[in-house]
Each structure stands twice: as structure tokens, then as C-alpha cells.
N, C-alpha and C positions, 0 to 999 in steps of 0.2 A: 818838585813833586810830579806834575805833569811829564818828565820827561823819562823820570825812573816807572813810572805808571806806562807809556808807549814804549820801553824800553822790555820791560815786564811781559806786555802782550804779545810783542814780536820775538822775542823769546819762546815764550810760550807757543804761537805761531808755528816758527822753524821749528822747535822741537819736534811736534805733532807731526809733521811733515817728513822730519827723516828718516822713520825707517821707511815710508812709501817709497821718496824718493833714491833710496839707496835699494830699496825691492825693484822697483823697475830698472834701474840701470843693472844689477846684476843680472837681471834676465836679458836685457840688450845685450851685455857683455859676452851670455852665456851665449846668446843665439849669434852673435856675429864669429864668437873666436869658437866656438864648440866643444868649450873647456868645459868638462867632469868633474873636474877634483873642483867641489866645494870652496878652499881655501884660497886657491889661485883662483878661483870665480868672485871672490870677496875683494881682495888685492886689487883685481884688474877693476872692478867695480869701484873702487874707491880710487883707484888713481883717474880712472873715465870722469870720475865726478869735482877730482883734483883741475884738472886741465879742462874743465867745463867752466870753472869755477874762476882759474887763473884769466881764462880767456873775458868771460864777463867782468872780471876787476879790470882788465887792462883796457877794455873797452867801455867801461862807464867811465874811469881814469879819464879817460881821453877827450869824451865826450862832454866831460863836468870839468875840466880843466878852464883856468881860468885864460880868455882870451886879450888881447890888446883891443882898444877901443878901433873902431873903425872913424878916420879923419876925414871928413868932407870937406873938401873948398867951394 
């Protein structure tokens, strides 16, 4: 129950969060590439948030990975 309950809240959490965070990076996207058309402003915006995205999996991945014990003599 406790876990469906944090599960629930960080749900609830990201949700609240992404149109902000999907609002700021369209306007990043806009002002960097100086794209007009809407659409391709959406696009590029969600793939900027794709490879933000991939890059923090692979580096929490990394970091969270389980290591070999370190052997003292």
C-alpha cells in the first residue's frame, strides 16, 4: 500500500510538471533553432526532452550500477 501511495504521488508530481517542463523547453528550442512553425517547435521540443532524458537514464544507469566489492590485503 505504501508503495502504490509514493507511486500515486510521483505521478501526480510529473504530471503537474509537464506541461511547465515541456513550456520551457519549446521556448529553448524556439530561441535556439528560430523555428516559427508551431508544430516543428513541438517536435523538436519533445525530442530536446527525449535525449535530455535518454542522457539522464544512461547516466543514473551508470552510476546506480552495481559494483564489484573492492579486496583489501
Amino acid at each position: 500500500m505504501r508503495m502504490f501511495i509514493i507511486f500515486t504521488l510521483g505521478f501526480t508530481i510529473a504530471f503537474s510538471w509537464r506541461e511547465t517542463i515541456f513550456d520551457l523547453s519549446e521556448a529553448f528550442v524556439k530561441l535556439v533553432t528560430k523555428t516559427t512553425n508551431p508544430n516543428a517547435a513541438s517536435i523538436e521540443a519533445s525530442v530536446f526532452i527525449t535525449v535530455i532524458c535518454a542522457l539522464l537514464i544512461f547516466l543514473t544507469a551508470r552510476w546506480l550500477r552495481d559494483r564489484p566489492p573492492i579486496h583489501r590485503h
